[in-house]
N, C-alpha and C positions, 0 to 999 in steps of 0.2 A: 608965918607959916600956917595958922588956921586957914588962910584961903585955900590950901592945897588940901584935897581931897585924898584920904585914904585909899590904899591899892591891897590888893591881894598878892601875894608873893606868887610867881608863876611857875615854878613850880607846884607848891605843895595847896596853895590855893588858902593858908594862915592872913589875916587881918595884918599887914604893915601901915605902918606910920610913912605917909609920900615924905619926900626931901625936895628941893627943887633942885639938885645937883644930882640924884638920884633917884628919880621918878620912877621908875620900873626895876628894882630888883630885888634877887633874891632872899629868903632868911636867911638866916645860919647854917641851921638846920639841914637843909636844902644846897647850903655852900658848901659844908663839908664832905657830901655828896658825887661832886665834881671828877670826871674819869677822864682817862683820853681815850683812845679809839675802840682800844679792844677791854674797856672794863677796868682800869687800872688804878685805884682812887688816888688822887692827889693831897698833899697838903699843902698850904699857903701861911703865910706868913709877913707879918713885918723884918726887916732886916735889922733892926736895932731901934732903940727907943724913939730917934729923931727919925724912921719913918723909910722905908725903900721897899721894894717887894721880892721875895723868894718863893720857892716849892721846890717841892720832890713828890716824889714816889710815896706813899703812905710802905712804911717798913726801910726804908732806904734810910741809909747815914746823912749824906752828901746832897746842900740844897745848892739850887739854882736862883742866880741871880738873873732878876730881868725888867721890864719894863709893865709887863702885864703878858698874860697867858689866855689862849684862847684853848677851851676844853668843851665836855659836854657836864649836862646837869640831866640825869634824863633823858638822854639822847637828844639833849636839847643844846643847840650850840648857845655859848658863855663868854665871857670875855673878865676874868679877875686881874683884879687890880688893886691897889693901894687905894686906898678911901682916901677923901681930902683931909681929915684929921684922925689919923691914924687908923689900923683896923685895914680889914681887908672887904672888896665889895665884888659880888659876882652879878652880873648884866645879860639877861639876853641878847642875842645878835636877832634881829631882822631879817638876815639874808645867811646866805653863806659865806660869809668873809673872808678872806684869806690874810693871816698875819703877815705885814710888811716888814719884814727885817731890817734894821737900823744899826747902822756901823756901831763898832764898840758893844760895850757891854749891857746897854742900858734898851736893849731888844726887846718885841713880841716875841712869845716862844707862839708857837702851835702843836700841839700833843693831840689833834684832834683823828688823825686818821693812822698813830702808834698804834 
């Protein structure tokens, strides 16, 4: 991994450590952050030790199971998800994306324009 060059988190603009699995994202900092349309902060989560991904509402009881979640950071569109060993990872998008729905339970949400 030395050959990979350090990035700036885009967001907040903080010194990160590149991944080559995850080249471009977020801090923490800057992840807890995360709204949907109208301002609404999110939280994320692992779904149990062996690893899935959930959120809610910041203040809400009741989380959502899903596959990854596409939000803003910033008014920045996002796409959170399950990190490859555990932990939760937020990514900018490139474009405006649109979340594809996927039968069953194991879906992109999009809270982006709630």
């Amino acid at each position: 991994m030395s050959d990979w060059p350090d990035h700036f988190c885009p967001g907040c603009g903080v010194k990160r450590k590149a991944t080559p699995r995850y080249v471009w994202h977020f801090c923490n900092d800057c992840r807890k952050r995360a709204t949907n349309g109208s301002g609404r902060v999110v939280q994320c989560q692992n779904e149990s030790m062996s690893g899935g991904f959930q959120w809610r509402y910041e203040g809400d009881e009741d989380w959502t199971s899903c596959r990854g979640l596409y939000a803003l950071i910033s008014n920045r569109d996002v796409y959170l998800s399950e990190a490859r060993f555990g932990g939760i990872v937020a990514q900018p998008l490139t474009s405006r994306q649109r979340a594809e729905g996927l039968e069953g339970s194991f879906r992109n949400m999009d809270i982006r324009k709630d």
